[in-house]
matplotlib code that plots the C-alpha trace (Angstrom):
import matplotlib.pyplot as plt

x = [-23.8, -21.2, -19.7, -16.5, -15.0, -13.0, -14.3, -12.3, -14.2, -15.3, -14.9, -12.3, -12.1, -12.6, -9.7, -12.9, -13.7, -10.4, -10.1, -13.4, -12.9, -8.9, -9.8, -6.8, -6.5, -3.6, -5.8, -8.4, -6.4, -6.0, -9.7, -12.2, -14.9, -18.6, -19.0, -16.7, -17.9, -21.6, -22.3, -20.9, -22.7, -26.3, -25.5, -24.8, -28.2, -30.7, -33.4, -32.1, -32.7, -29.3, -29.2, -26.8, -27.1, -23.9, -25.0, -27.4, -28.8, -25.5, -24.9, -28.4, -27.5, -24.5, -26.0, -28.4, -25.9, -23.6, -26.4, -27.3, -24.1, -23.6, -27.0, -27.6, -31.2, -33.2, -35.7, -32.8, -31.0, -34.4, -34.8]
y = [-26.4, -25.9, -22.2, -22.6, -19.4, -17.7, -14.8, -11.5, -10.7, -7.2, -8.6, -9.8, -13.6, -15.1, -17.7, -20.5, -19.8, -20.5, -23.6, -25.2, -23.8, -23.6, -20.3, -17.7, -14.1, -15.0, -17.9, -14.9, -11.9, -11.6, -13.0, -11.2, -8.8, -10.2, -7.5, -8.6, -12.0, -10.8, -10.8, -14.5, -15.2, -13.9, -15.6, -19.1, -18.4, -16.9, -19.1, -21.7, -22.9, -21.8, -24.7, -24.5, -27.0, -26.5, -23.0, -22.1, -19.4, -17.8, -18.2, -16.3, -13.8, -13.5, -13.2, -10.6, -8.1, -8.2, -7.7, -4.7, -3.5, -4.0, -2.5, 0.2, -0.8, -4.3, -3.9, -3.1, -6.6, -8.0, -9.0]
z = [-16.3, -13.7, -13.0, -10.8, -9.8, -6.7, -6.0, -4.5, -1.7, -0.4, 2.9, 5.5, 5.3, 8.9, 9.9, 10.8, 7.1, 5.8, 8.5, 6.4, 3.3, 2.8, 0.8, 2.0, 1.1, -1.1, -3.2, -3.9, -4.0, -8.0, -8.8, -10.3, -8.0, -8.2, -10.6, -13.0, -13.0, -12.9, -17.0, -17.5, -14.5, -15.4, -18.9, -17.4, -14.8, -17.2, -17.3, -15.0, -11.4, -8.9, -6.2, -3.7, -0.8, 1.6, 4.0, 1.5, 3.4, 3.6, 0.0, -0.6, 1.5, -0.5, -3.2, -2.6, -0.8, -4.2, -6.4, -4.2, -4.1, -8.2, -8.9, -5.9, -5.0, -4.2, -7.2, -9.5, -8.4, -9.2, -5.4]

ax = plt.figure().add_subplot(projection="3d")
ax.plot(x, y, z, "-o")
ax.set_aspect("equal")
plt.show()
């Protein structure tokens, strides 16, 4: 199963980023906030295996921060 989504985020996007990625302010200033995406996105994950190979550990990273953010704690994210 493939979810494919830009993602508005809480956070200044560096110009190296947009060099690599080609991901501008303007491509991701009308897409959804991870919290918006984050029911279809626990319903695609539940019960499956999330690899990511490209800067994984920044992806994680990621990843955890949001879920902080959405649910206010680190036990509550389920970290």
């Amino acid at each position: 199963m493939l979810f494919n989504e830009y993602v508005r985020p809480n956070a200044v996007i560096e110009q190296a980023a947009i060099a690599v990625h080609k991901i501008t302010p303007e491509r991701v200033e009308t897409a959804p906030a991870f919290g918006e995406l984050l029911p279809r996105l626990t319903d695609v994950l539940n019960g499956r295996t999330l690899v990511s190979s490209y800067k994984a550990d920044f992806d994680r990273g990621v990843f955890e921060r949001e879920l902080v953010r959405h649910h206010g704690d680190p036990a509550a994210a389920g970290l």
